[in-house]
C-alpha positions, 0 to 999 in steps of 0.5 A: 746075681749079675756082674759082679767085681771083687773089690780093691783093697784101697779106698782111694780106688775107683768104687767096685760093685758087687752084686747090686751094691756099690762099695764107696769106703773101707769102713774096717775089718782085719785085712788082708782075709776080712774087710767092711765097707760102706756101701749103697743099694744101687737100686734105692741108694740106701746105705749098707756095710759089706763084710768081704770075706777071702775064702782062699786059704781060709783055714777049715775052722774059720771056714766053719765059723763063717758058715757058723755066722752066715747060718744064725744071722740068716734065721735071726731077726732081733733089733739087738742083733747086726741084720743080715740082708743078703749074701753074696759069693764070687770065686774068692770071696763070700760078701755078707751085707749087713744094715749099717750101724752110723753110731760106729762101735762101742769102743769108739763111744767110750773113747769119744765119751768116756766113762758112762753114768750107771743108769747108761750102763744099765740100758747098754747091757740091757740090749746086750743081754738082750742080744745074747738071749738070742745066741743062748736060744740058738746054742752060740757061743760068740768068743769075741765080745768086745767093744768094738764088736757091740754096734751102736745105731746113732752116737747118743747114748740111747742108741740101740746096740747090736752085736756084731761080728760072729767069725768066731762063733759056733755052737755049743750045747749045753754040755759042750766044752771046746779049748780052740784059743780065740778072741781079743785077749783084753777081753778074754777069759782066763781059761781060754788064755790058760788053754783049757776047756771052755764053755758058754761062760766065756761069754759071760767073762767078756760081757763083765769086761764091757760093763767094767769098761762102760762104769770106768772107761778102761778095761779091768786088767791092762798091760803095764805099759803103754806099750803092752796095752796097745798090743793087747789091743791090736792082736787077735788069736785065731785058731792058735795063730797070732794075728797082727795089725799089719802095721805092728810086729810085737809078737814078743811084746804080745806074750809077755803082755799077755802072760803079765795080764794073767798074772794081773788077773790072778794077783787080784783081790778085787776089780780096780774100780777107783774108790769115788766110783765104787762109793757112788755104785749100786751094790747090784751093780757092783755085784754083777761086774764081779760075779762076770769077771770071776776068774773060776768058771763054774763061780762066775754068773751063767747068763741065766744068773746074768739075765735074771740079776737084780742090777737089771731092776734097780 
């Protein structure tokens, strides 16, 4: 393996080294337990993202999750999938080097774009049932599907999306039912935020989420206020602890907001699609984003019912 350093968790520091990379930039990540760098081959300089893992006080579960994601990208290889070139351990951290995606995130996309045309929608959702087809072959279950984690190879729209970011996956059989509280509420499904069992549906519910978010450029179910909104967007929960933006402590506002969001959810006749849009959809598509955002389970699209949906063949 060589001389390997840990690196600092600023960028403006001098670029560490791990293995044969050289970490230039912080790129993201949720510190101070997980960070993304961009970095570069030392023996080639081509360009990669490492994802530095702390292993100190990683609780079991998470670790379980990371050895989880570390297992299923090592046996993939599928071009709507992140690809996993190597694997790095050091005393405290585990290092997991991934192809660098230069269109960054899905969120970012739409935030720069946009609401996307229906034909767009089709070819981003067509990657990512084609993504998901891989998970379902190896019985994962991703639990946090959301913009920021669908990848994009350049920033034009007919970029290949990849999915990304498998720390909270594990598997599931078919079967299976598991209830460990997790995700990014804006994109989670309502049996999860309610603490009951769940399956691979969940899934389902999230991809329903991103579809919604492409055709309209804002999620399904909000906050009222701006507030709530941001803090629905920067809190993620782990394992049944809040986990918050460093910057930001609005574990009160976050409840409150999260509790307004299943009431949303459950006052809803119909996804708050706007009237001019919805006139200029395809039934198909309509029919699929509220067939995935249905908030009974065992009603909502399965993802055999999702691969195989006529939006698809329009």
């Amino acid at each position: 393996m060589g001389s390997t350093a840990d690196p600092r968790t600023t960028t403006t520091e001098a670029p560490a080294t791990v293995g044969g990379y050289e970490l230039r930039e912080r790129l993201g990540g949720r510190p101070p337990s997980t960070v993304v760098w961009r970095a570069v081959t030392r023996s080639t300089g081509a360009p990669v993202a490492v994802k530095q893992v702390q292993l100190a006080g990683l609780p079991a579960r998470l670790r379980d999750s990371l050895d989880c994601e570390v297992r299923f990208l090592a046996a993939v290889s599928h071009p709507n999938i992140i690809r996993l070139i190597d694997v790095i351990q050091t005393q405290s951290c585990l290092y997991l080097v991934l192809e660098l995606c230069e269109g960054g995130d899905l969120a970012a996309f739409i935030q720069r774009n946009g609401r996307v045309d229906e034909h767009v929608a089709r070819n981003f959702m067509k990657q990512i049932r084609a993504g998901l087809q891989v998970l379902r072959r190896h019985h994962v279950v991703h639990r946090d599907l959301k913009p920021q984690n669908i990848l994009l190879s350049s920033p034009s729209s007919d970029a290949i999306l990849k999915i990304s970011d498998f720390g909270l996956a594990r598997v599931l059989r078919p079967g299976e039912y598991t209830d460990t509280v997790c995700g990014s509420c804006l994109y989670m499904a309502p049996e999860v935020m309610l603490f009951q069992k769940y399956n691979d549906k969940v899934d389902m519910w999230s991809v329903g989420a991103i579809l919604f978010e492409l055709l309209n450029g804002y999620p399904p179910f909000r906050g009222r206020s701006n507030v709530q909104v941001a803090a629905l967007s920067l809190v993620r929960v782990v394992y049944g602890i809040w986990v918050l933006n460093p910057t930001v402590v609005l574990i009160a506002v976050f409840v409150s907001a999260c509790l307004q969001l299943l009431q949303c959810i459950n006052r809803s006749t119909s996804l708050p699609f706007s009237k001019p849009l919805l006139s200029s959809l395809h039934p198909d598509c309509v029919d699929m984003c509220t067939r995935l955002l249905c908030t009974n389970p065992v009603k909502r699209l399965s993802f055999q019912e999702f691969f195989n949906h006529g939006f698809f063949r329009v």
